[in-house]
C-alpha positions in Angstrom: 14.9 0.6 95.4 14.6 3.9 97.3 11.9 5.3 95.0 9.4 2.2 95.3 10.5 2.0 98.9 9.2 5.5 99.6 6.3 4.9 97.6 5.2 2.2 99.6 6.1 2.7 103.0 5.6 7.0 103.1 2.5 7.4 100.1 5.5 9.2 98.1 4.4 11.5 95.3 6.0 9.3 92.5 7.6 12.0 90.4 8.8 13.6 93.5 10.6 9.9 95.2 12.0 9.8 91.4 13.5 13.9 91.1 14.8 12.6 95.1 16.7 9.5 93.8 18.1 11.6 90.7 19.5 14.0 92.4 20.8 11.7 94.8 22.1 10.0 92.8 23.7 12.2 90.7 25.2 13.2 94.3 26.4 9.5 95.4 28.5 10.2 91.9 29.4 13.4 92.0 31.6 12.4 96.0 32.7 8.9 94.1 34.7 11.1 91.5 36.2 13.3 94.6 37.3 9.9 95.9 35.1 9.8 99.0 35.8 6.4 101.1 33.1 4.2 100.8 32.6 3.8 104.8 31.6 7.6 104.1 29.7 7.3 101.3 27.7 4.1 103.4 27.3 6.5 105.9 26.0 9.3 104.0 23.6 7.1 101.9 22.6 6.1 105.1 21.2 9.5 106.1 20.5 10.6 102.9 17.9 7.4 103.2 16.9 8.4 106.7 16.0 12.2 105.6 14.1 11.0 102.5 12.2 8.9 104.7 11.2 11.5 107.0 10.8 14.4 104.4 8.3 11.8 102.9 6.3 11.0 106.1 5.9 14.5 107.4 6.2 17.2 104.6 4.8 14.8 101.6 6.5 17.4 98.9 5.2 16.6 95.5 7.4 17.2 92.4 10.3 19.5 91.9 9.4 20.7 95.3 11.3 17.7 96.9 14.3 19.4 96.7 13.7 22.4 98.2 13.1 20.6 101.4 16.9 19.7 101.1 18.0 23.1 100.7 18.9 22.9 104.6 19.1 19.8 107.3 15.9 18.4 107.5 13.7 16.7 110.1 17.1 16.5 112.5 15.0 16.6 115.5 13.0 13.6 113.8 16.3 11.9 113.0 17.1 11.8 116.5 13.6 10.8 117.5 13.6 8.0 115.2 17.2 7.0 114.5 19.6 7.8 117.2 20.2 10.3 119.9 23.7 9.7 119.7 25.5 13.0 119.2 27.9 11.6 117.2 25.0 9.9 114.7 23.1 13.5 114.7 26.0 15.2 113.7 27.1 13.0 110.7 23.3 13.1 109.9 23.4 17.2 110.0 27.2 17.1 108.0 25.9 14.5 104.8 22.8 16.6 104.7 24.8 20.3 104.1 26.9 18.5 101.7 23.7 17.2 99.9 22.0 20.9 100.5 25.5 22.4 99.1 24.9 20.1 96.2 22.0 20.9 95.2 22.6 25.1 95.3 26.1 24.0 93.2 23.7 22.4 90.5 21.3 24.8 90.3 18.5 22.6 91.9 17.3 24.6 94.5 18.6 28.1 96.2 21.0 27.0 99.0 20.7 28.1 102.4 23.4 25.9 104.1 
């Protein structure tokens, strides 16, 4: 849903809203084996959603280079623009998006600088 989603509503490069999901995905799976809550995993598809939204809308990344957007928090002052100024909402957002960024260097997917 996410892929055609970004496609869609952001003009997503299609390979790169599909090596997103993936790797998402692959994430989303990767905290389910850990036995993360799922109020926490809700919560951190729910930023994970927000950031591919905005990486989408204001860095357009095509292919493989999706990922390296991820390699740290991004768009956080967008977040809070667009989503919530709440502290506590931009500090979730910040937390889910190291733990993704973490991810990704663990893989191999991208050189982590979180």
């Amino acid at each position: 849903a996410w892929v055609r989603a970004w496609r869609d509503d952001h003009d997503a490069d299609p390979k790169a809203a599909k090596i997103l999901a993936a790797a998402m995905g692959r994430y989303f799976a990767e905290l389910a084996t850990k036995g993360t809550s799922p109020r926490t995993l809700s919560g951190i598809e729910s930023d994970l959603e927000a950031a591919g939204m905005l990486v989408f809308s204001y860095e357009a990344p095509k292919g493989k280079r999706v990922l390296e957007c991820f390699s740290e928090v991004p768009c956080e002052i967008e977040f809070e623009r667009k989503f919530s100024d709440s502290p506590n909402a931009v500090a979730r957002y910040a937390r889910s998006l190291e733990g993704f960024a973490r991810f990704l260097g663990e893989a191999g997917l991208v050189a982590c600088e979180a």
